[in-house]
N, C-alpha and C positions, 0 to 999 in steps of 0.2 A: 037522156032518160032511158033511153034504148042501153045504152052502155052499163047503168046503174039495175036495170033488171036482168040484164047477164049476169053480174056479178053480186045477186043474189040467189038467182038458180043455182050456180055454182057454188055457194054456201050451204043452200039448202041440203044438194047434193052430197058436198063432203060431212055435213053432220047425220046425214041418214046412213051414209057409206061406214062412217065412225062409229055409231053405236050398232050397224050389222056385225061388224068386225069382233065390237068387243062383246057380245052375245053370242057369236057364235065360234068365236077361236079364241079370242084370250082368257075370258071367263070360264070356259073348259076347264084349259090345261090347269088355270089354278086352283081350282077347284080337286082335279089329281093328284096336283104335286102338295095338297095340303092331307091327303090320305097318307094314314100312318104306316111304315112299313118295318114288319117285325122279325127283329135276328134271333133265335132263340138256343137256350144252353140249358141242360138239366146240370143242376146240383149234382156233385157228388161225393162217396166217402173215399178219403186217402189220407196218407200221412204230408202233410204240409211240415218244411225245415227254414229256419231263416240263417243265414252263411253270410259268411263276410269273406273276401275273397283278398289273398298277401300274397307276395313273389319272396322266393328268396332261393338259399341255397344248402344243401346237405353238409354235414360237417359232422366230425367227430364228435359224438356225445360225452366222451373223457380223456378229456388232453391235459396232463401232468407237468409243469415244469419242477426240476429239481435242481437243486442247489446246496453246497455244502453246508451244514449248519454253522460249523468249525469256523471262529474267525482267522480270515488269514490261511496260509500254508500252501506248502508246493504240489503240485496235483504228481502223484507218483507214478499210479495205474493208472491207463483208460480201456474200460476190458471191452466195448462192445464199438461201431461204428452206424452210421445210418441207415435208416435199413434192415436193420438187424430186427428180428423175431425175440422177444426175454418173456421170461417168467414172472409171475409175482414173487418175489424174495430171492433173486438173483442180483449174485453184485455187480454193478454197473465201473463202477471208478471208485478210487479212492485216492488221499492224499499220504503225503509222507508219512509216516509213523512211527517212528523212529522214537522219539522224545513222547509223544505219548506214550507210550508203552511203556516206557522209563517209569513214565509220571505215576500209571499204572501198577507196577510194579514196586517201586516208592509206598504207596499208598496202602497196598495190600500189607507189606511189611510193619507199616506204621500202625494199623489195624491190629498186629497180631501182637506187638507188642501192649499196645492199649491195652488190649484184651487178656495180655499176660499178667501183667500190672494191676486189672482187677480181679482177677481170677487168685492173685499171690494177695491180695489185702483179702480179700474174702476167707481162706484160707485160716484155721485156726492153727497155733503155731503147736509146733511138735516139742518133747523134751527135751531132744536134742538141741531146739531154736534155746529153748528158754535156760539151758546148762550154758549155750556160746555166750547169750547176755547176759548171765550175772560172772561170768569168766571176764566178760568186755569191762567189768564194772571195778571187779578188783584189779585188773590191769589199770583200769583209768586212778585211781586213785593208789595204786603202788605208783603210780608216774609221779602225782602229787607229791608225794613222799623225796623222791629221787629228784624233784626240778627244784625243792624247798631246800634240799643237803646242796646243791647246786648255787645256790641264791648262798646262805652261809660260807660257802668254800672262798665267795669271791668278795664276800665281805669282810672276811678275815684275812685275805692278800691286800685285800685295802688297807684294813689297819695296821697292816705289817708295813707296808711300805710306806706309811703317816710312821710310824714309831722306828723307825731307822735311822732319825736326827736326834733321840734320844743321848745325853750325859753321859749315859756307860760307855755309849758305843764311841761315842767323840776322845774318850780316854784311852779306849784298845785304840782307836786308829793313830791317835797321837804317840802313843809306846809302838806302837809298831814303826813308826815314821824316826822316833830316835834310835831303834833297834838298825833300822835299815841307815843311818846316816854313820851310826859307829861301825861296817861292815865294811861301808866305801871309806872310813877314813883308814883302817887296819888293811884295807886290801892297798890304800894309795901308796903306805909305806912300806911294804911288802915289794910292790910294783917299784917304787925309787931306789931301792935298792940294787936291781937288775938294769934299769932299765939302760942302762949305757952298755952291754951285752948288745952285740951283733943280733943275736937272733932273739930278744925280747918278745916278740910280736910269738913265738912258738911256746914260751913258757907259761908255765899253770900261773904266773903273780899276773900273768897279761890278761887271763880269761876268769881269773878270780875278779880282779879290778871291774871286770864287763860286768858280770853277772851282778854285783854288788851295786853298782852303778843305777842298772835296769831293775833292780828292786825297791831302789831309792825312789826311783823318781815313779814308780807304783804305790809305793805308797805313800809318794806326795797326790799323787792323781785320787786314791780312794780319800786320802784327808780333805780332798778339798769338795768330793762330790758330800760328803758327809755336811760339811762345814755349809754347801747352800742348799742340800736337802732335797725332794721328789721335783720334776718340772713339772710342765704342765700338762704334758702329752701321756706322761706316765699316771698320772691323779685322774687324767682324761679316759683314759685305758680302764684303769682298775672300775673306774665307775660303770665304768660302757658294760663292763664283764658282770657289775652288780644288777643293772637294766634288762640283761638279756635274762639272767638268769630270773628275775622276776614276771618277765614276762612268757617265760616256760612255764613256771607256775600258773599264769593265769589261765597258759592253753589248756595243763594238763588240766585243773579243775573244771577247766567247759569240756571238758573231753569228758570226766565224772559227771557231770550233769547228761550229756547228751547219754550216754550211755546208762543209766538208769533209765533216761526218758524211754529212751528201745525196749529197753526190760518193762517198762511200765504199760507201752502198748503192747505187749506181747501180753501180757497178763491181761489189762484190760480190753483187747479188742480194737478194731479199727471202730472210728468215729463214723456217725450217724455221714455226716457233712462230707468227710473223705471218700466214703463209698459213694454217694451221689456225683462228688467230682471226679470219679474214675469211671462210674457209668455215662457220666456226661462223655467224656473222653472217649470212648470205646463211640459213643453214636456220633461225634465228629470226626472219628478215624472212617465210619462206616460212609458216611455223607462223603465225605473228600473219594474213599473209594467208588463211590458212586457217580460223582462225577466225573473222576478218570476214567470209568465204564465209558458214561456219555460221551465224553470229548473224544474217545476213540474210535464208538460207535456214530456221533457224527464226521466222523473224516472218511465215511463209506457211504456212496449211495447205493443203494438196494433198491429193485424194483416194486412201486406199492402194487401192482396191477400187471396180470396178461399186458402184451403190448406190443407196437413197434417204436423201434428210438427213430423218431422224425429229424430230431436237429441232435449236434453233435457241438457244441461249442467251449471244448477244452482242447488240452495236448499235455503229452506227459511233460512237465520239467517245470512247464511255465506259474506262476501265482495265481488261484485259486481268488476268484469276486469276480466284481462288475456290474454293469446292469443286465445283462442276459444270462438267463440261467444255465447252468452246467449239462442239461441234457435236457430233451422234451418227448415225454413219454405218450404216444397216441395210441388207444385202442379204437380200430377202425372196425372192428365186428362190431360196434353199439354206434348209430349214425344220429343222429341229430337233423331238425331244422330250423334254422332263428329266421323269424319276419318280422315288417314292422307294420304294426297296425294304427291307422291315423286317431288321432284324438277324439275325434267324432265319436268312432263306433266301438274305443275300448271298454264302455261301461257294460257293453253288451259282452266281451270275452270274458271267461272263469278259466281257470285251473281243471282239467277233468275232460273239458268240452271234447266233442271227436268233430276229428278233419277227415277232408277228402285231399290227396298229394294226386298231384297231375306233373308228372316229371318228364321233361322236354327230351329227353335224351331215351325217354323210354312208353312211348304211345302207344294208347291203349292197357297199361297195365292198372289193374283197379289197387289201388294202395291207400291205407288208411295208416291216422296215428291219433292222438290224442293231445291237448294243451295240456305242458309237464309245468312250467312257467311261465311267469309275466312280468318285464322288469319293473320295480317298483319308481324309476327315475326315467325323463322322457329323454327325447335323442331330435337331433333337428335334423328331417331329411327331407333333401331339395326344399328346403325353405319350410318345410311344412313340421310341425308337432306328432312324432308316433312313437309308441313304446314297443321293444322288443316282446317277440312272444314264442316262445320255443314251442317248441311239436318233436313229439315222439314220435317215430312212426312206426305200426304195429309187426310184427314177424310178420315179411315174406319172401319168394322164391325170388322174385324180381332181382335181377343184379345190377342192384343200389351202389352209387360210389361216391366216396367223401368229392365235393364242388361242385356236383349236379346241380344244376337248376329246376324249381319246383316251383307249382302254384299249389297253393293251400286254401282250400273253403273251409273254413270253421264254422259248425255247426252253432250257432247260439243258440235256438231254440228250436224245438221240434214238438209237436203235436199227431198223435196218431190216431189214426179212424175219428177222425173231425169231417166234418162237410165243409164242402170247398165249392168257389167261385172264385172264377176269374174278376179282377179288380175291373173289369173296366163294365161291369152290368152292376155297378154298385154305384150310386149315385147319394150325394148330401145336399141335405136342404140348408141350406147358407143363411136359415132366420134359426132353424128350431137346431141343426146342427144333429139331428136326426140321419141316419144311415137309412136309406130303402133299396129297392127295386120293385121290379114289374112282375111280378107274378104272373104266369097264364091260367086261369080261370075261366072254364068254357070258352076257349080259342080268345081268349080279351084279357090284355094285360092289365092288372089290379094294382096299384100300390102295396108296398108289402113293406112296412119297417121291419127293421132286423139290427141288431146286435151280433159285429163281430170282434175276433179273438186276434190270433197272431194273423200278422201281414206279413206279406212281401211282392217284392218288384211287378209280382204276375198274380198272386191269390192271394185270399183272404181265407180265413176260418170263420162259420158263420155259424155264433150261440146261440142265436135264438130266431125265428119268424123264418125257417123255411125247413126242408127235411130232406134228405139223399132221394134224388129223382124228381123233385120238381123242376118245373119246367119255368124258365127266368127268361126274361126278354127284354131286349134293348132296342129299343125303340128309336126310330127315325124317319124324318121325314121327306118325300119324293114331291 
């Protein structure tokens, strides 16, 4: 029993001890730490910007590769080397030209004749023209005259030598043939009478005998060509002589045609259709010249631009192509910077925007430029989706150099003389999705809806429910 009222003293005790304790220390401090305690910012006016922030690197704003246009050819000249300083319209290299020029050359000539050609049809003809052509006319038809007596001459050897088998003539050659047979027999007995004389062979009965002989058997030989008459080479002949000469006739008569026809343009003038195809002529002589211009004017590079030559990738002698071009023209007084910007925040880059360049190599120097472009096609870097975006950067003293490394802020949006607050005394109500803060209102923070404009990382623009110098408060509790 004794034990069992101990050990409710002890009860009593500790529940008296418990609610001293929490009356008089724990209910305190909570009671403090449940008092509001206020951090306070006045509103103010400034230009608020929102930037997007890229790395990259300086580079030539216009770098040229050239290449000959000319297919093919030996590279002749290479006037400059790396390094080199040139002008705009300075010649850099050139190829063989030799045969251009020709071609050149060719061309021009060919031009002047065209040109001559309708310049002589255009041309009305002079008396003198029109005295040569009807001179050409009576010539061509005195030929006529002369190839027709020509034709007759060999038509009449023809029939001469058809009528040579003729009756009359077979009766002279047969009297001629007994004439010559009574001469060898008168000379034989002349001859027999000597002929046992030593030196017969010396006497006139020996070379009477010959002669007599050798007329006989001539005029057995004409008896007998009579007797079978012309052969066949001979009738072959005379005809061939009749053929040629007909066909002199028919030149001379096309020579009488052509030659009025001369005379008839002279009179009537060049044709509508003639002049058109000699002006055609004259503009394809000029074309061909034209392009022999070109092809020679491409076998030259010439500088488009100030510049320096970066790369050098020819030599004299060797064939002119490849895949690399012929020289690489850099003007390094105009610098460039390309960065890439992630896909996320390109809808917020334009054309125009202004940068801030923070270049690594050059700290502290304030340098500005402009977005010049934006590639219209993305690029995968380190894994990630971003489009190139170039930056100009604006004239300054700074000594800039093509590979430096830059960071670039681009301006996307900027707002000036707006009222500003820091993002973190701006609070959302997560039902009505309402923007407020705490307004101070005779030292006691109010609710205060508000509507704002651009953000970023640190401020907000605030349109409406507060004004430059009020006093905002963020509230917490101790």
């Amino acid at each position: 029993m004794r034990t069992f009222l101990i050990a409710l003293v002890l009860l009593i005790l500790l529940a008296v001890g418990g609610w001293f304790g929490y009356q008089n220390y724990w209910l305190p401090r909570q009671t403090v730490a449940a008092k509001p305690h206020y951090i306070t910012m006045q509103a103010r006016r400034d230009t608020l910007a929102s930037t997007i922030s890229a790395t990259g690197n300086l580079e030539a704003a216009a770098q040229v590769s050239l290449a000959f246009r000319s297919a093919g050819g030996r590279v002749g000249h290479v006037l400059v080397s790396e390094g080199q300083r040139v002008t705009k319209g300075q010649r850099l290299a050139e190829l063989e030209t030799t045969d251009l020029t020709l071609a050149l050359a060719q061309a021009k000539v060919n031009l002047e004749i065209s040109q001559a050609q309708l310049e002589k049809l255009q041309t009305p003809p002079t008396s003198s023209d029109l005295a040569v052509a009807r001179a050409a006319v009576d010539v061509a038809e005195a030929s006529v005259t002369g190839a027709q007596s020509m034709v007759n001459s060999a038509q009449a050897g023809y029939n001469q030598l058809l009528a040579s088998t003729s009756a009359d003539q077979k009766t002279v050659d047969e009297a001629q043939l007994r004439q010559a047979e009574a001469k060898v027999t008168q000379a034989q007995h002349a001859y027999n009478d000597v002929k046992g004389l030593p030196n017969v062979g010396a006497l006139p009965q020996s070379v009477q005998l010959e002669q007599a002989t050798l007329a006989l058997e001539a005029a057995r030989a004409q008896a007998a060509v009579i007797e079978q008459g012309p052969n066949q080479a001979q009738v072959a002949a005379a005809l061939n002589q009749i053929a040629q000469a007909q066909v002199g006739v028919h030149q001379a008569q096309s020579n009488v045609v052509t030659a009025k026809s001369r005379l008839q343009t002279l009179l009537d003038g060049p044709k509508k259709a003639d002049v058109e195809i000699a002006e055609a002529q004259v503009r394809q002589t000029q074309l061909a010249q034209l392009q022999a211009q070109n092809n020679l004017s491409n076998a030259q590079l010439i500088a488009p631009r100030d510049g320096i030559i970066s790369q050098v990738n020819i030599h004299e002698g060797e064939m002119a192509g490849g895949a690399q071009p012929a020289l690489v023209l850099t003007d390094l007084a105009s610098l460039q910077m390309k960065v890439f910007v992630d896909e996320i925040d390109m809808h917020q880059v334009q054309v125009g925007q202004r940068a801030q360049l923070s270049v690594d190599a050059l700290p502290g120097e304030q340098i500005t430029g402009k977005v010049t472009d934006i590639s219209p096609t993305a690029n995968r870097v380190s894994g990630v989706i971003a489009y190139e975006v170039t930056i100009l950067p604006d004239a300054t003293q700074a000594a800039l150099r093509a590979g430096m490394s830059a960071t670039a802020l681009i301006t996307t949006a900027q707002v000036k003389d707006a009222v500003l607050l820091p993002n973190r005394f701006i609070q959302i109500d997560h039902q009505t999705k309402q923007a407020f803060v705490y307004k101070m209102v005779n030292d006691q923070p109010v609710v205060q809806t508000i509507q704002f404009g651009l953000r970023t990382d640190n401020d907000s623009q605030v349109l409406t429910g507060l004004a430059a110098g009020d006093q905002v408060a963020l509230v917490t509790l101790h």
